[in-house]
C-alpha distance (Angstrom), angle and dihedral (degrees) to the residues before:
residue distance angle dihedral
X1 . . .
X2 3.72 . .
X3 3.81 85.1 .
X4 3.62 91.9 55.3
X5 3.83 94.0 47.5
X6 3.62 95.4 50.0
X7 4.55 83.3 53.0
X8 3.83 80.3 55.8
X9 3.42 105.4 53.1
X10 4.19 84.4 38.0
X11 3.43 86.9 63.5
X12 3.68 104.0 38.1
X13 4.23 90.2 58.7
X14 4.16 87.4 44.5
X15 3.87 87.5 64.5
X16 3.99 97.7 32.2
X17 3.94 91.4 48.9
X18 3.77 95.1 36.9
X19 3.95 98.6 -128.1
X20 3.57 142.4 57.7
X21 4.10 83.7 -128.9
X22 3.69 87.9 64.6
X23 3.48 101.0 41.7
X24 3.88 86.2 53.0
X25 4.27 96.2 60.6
X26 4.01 85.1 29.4
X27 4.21 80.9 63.1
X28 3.71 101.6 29.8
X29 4.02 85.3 -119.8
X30 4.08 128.4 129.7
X31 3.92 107.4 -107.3
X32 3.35 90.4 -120.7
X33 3.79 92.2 62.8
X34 3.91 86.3 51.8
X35 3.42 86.7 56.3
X36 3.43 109.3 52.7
X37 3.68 89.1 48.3
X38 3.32 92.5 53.2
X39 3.45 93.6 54.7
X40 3.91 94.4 43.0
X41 3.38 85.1 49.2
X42 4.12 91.6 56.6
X43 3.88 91.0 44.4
X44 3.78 97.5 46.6
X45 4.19 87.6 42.1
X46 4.63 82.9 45.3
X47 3.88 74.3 -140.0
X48 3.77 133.0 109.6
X49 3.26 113.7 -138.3
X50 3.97 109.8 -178.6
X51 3.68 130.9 36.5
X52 3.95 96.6 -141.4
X53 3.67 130.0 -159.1
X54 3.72 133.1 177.9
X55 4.10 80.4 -112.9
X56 4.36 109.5 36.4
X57 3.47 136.9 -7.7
X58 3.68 122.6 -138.9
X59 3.97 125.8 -158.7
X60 4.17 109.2 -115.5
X61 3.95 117.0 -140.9
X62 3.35 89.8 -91.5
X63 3.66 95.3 45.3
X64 3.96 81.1 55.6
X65 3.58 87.3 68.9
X66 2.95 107.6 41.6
X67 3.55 97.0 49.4
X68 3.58 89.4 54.2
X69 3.72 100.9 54.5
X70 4.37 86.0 43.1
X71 4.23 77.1 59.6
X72 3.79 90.1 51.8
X73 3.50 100.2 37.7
X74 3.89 99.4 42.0
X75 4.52 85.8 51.7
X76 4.01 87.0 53.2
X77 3.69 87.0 55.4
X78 3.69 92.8 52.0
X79 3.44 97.5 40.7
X80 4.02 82.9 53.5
X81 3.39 92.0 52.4
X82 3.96 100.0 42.8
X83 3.86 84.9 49.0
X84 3.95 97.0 51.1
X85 4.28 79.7 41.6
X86 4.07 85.7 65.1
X87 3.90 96.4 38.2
X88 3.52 90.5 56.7
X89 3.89 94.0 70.2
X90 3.90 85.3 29.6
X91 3.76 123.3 109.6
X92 4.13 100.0 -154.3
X93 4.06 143.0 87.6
X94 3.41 121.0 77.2
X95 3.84 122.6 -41.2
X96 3.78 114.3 -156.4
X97 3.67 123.6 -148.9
X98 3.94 142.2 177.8
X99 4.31 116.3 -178.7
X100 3.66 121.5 153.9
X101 3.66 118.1 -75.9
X102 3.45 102.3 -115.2
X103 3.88 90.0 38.6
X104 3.76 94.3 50.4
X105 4.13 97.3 41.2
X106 4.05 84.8 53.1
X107 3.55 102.9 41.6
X108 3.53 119.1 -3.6
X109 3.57 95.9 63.7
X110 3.51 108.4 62.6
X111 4.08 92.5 40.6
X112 3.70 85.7 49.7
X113 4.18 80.1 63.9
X114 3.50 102.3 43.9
X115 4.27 79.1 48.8
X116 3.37 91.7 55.4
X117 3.69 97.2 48.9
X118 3.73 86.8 56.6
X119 3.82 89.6 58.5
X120 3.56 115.8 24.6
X121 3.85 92.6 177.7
X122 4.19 91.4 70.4
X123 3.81 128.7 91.8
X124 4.05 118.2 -149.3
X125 3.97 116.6 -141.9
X126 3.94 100.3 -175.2
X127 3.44 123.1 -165.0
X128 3.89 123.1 -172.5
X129 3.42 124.3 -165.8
X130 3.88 142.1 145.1
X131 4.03 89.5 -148.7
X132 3.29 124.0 83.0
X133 3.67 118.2 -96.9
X134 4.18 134.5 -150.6
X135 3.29 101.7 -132.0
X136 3.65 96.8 -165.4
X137 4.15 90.4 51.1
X138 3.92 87.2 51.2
X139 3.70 101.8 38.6
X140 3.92 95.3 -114.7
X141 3.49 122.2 178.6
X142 3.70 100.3 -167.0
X143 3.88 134.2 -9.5
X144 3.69 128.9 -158.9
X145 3.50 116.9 -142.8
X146 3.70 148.2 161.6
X147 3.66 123.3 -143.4
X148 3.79 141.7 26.3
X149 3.98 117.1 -9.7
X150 3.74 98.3 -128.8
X151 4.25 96.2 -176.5
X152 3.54 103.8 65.5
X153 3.83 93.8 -160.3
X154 3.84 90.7 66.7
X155 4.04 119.5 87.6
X156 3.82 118.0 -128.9
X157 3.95 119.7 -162.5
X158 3.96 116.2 -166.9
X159 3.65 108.1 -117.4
X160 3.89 100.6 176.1
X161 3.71 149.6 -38.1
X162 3.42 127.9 -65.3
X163 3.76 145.5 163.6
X164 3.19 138.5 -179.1
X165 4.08 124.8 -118.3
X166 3.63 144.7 -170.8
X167 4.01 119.5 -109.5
X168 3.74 146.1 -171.7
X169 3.67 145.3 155.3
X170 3.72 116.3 -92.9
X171 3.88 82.9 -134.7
X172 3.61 86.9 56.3
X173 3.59 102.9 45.1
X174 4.20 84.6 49.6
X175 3.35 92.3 56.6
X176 3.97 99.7 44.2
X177 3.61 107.3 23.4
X178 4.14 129.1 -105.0
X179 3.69 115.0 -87.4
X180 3.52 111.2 -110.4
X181 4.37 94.1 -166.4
X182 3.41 134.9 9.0
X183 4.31 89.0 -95.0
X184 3.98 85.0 65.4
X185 3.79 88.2 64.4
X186 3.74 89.0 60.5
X187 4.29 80.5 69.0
X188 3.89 97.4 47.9
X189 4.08 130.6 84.9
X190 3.97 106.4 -111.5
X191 3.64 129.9 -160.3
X192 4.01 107.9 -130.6
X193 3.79 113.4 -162.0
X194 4.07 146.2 177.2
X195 3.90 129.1 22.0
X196 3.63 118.8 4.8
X197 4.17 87.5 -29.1
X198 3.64 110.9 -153.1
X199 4.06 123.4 -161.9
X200 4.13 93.7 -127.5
X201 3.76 98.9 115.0
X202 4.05 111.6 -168.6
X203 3.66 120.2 -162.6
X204 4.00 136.0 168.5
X205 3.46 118.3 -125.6
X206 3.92 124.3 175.4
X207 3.64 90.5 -21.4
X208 3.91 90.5 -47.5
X209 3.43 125.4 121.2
X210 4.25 113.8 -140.7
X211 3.38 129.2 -164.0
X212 3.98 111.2 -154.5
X213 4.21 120.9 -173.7
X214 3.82 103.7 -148.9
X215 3.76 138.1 -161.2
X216 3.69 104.9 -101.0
X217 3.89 99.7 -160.4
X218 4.19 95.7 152.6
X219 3.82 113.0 38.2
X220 3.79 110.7 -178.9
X221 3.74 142.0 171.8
X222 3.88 102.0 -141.1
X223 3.95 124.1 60.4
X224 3.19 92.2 -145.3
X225 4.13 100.8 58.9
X226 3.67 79.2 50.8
X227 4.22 96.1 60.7
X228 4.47 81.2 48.5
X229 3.44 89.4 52.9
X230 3.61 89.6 43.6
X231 4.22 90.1 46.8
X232 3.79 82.4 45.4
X233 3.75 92.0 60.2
X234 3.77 90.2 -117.0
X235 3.67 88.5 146.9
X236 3.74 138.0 -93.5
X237 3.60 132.4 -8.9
X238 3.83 141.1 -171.3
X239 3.98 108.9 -147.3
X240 4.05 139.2 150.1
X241 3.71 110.8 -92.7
X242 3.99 82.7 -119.6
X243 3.73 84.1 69.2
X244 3.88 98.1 48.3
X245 3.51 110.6 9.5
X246 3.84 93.7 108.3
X247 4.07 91.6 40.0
X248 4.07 81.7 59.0
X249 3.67 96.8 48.0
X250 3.88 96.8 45.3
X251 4.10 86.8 42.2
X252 3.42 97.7 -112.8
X253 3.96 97.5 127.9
X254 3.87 119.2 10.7
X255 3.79 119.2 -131.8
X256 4.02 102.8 -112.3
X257 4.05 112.9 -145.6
X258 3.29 100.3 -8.2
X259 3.76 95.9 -177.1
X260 3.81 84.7 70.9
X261 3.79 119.2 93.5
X262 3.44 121.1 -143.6
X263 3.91 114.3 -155.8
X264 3.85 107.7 -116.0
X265 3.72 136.1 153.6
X266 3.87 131.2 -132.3
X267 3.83 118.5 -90.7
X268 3.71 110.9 -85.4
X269 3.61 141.9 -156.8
X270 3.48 115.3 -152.9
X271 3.98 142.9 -170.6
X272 3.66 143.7 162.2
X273 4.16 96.1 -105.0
X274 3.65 144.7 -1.6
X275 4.04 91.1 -153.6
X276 3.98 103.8 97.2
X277 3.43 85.7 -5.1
X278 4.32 103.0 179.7
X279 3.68 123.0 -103.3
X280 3.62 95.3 -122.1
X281 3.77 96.5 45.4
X282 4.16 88.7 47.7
X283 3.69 89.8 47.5
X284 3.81 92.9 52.4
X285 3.51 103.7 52.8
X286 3.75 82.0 51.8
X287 3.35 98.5 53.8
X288 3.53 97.7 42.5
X289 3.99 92.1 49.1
X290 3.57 83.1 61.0
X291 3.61 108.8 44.3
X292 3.76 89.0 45.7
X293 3.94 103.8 52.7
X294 4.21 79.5 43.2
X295 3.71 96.7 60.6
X296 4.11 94.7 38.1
X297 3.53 102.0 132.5
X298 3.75 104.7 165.0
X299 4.12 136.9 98.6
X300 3.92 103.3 -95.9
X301 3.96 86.5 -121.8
């Protein structure tokens, strides 16, 4: 293709500067290059396009068209390329996103509004899911995520803190005691949530790392079914203080051993490249850095 371009705008300059000569210094090519093309050109095309002499060249009917689709052809690819010149300091198109659900319907939303507002030209495709989505199978843009980047390929920028945290209902905890180590947990109902969940809880404690097998009596798909059943006093819950930081400060849920440090990454955005990266995607991530460590409201532990 990029062979066949560079034939039509060969061809093109031999009829606008009225020799093959001209074309030649016009291109910064050897005539004799410009030749052969041209004549690869007529024997690919079964066409001949100039009537040559040792003294002018004239265009044949056929040369007449094709010349004049070469004109047509070469102005689409400049128009292309002036337009993608434009969108490349242009905030618009369509930005495509996957958070968490509960993460995204608590957060991301209403920042995804006040984005929005900034740059009326964009369109937002959200996608929330507690799964773990390839972004280059689904045509993502960006992802935000918490936890370990598992493809390597893929670029992760920190967007703010996080932890994770241990909550109940005060109801519940009434009812069935507050644990007073992480064996205690071992006696309690826990709500098990996301991706093939799994009951072994891992926590740091004094520089220790503990292993603890729990009761999984809810198992669930969604995070955020796990927070109601949490609310509900269903039992206890593992979930990032994004999540439940403002159920703890209003006393909806109760942070349960807080001494206990659950290993958790930062908040991440991630994409597929930083090369070429879009405008909108790039402006974003920056946006949403910003808003984010702005409207952190909780104790750093």
């Amino acid at each position: 293709m990029i062979d066949q371009t560079l034939d039509l705008t060969l061809f093109d300059r031999v009829v606008a500067t009225g020799s093959m000569s001209a074309a030649a210094r016009e291109l910064g090519l050897s005539l004799a290059v410009v030749s052969k093309r041209l004549g690869l050109l007529e024997q690919r095309l079964g066409v001949r396009l100039l009537n040559r002499t040792t003294r002018k060249q004239a265009l044949t009917e056929e040369g007449q068209v094709f010349h004049a689709c070469c004109q047509r052809i070469l102005a689409e690819i400049r128009e292309t390329e002036r337009l993608m010149t434009r969108q490349a300091g242009t905030v618009g198109g369509v930005l495509r996103i996957s958070a968490p659900r509960a993460f995204g319907r608590r957060h991301l939303a209403a920042l995804l509004v006040a984005f929005r507002e900034r740059h009326p030209d964009l369109k937002v495709h959200l996608e929330l899911s507690d799964l773990w989505v390839d972004l280059v199978a689904h045509g993502i843009d960006v992802a935000i995520r918490v936890g370990t980047l598992r493809d390597s390929t893929l670029v992760a920028q920190e967007l703010a803190p996080n932890y994770r945290v241990l909550v109940a209902s005060a109801d519940y905890l009434a009812r069935r005691g507050t644990p007073q180590d992480a064996g205690d947990l071992q006696q309690h109902d826990c709500i098990l949530f996301g991706h093939a969940p799994h009951g072994d809880w891992r926590f740091v404690w004094q520089s220790e790392t503990l292993r603890i097998q729990v009761r999984d009596t809810y198992v669930v798909d969604d995070g955020d079914t796990a927070h109601e059943l949490a609310l509900h006093g269903a039992g206890i819950t593992q979930k990032s203080i994004w999540d439940v930081g403002d159920d703890i400060q209003a006393g909806r849920l109760v942070r349960v051993l807080p001494s206990l440090q659950i290993p958790a990454s930062p908040l991440h955005a991630v994409y597929p490249h930083s090369r070429h990266l879009a405008p909108r995607t790039r402006a974003f991530v920056d946006f949403l850095r910003d808003q984010l460590r702005a409207t952190w409201r909780w104790p750093q532990r």
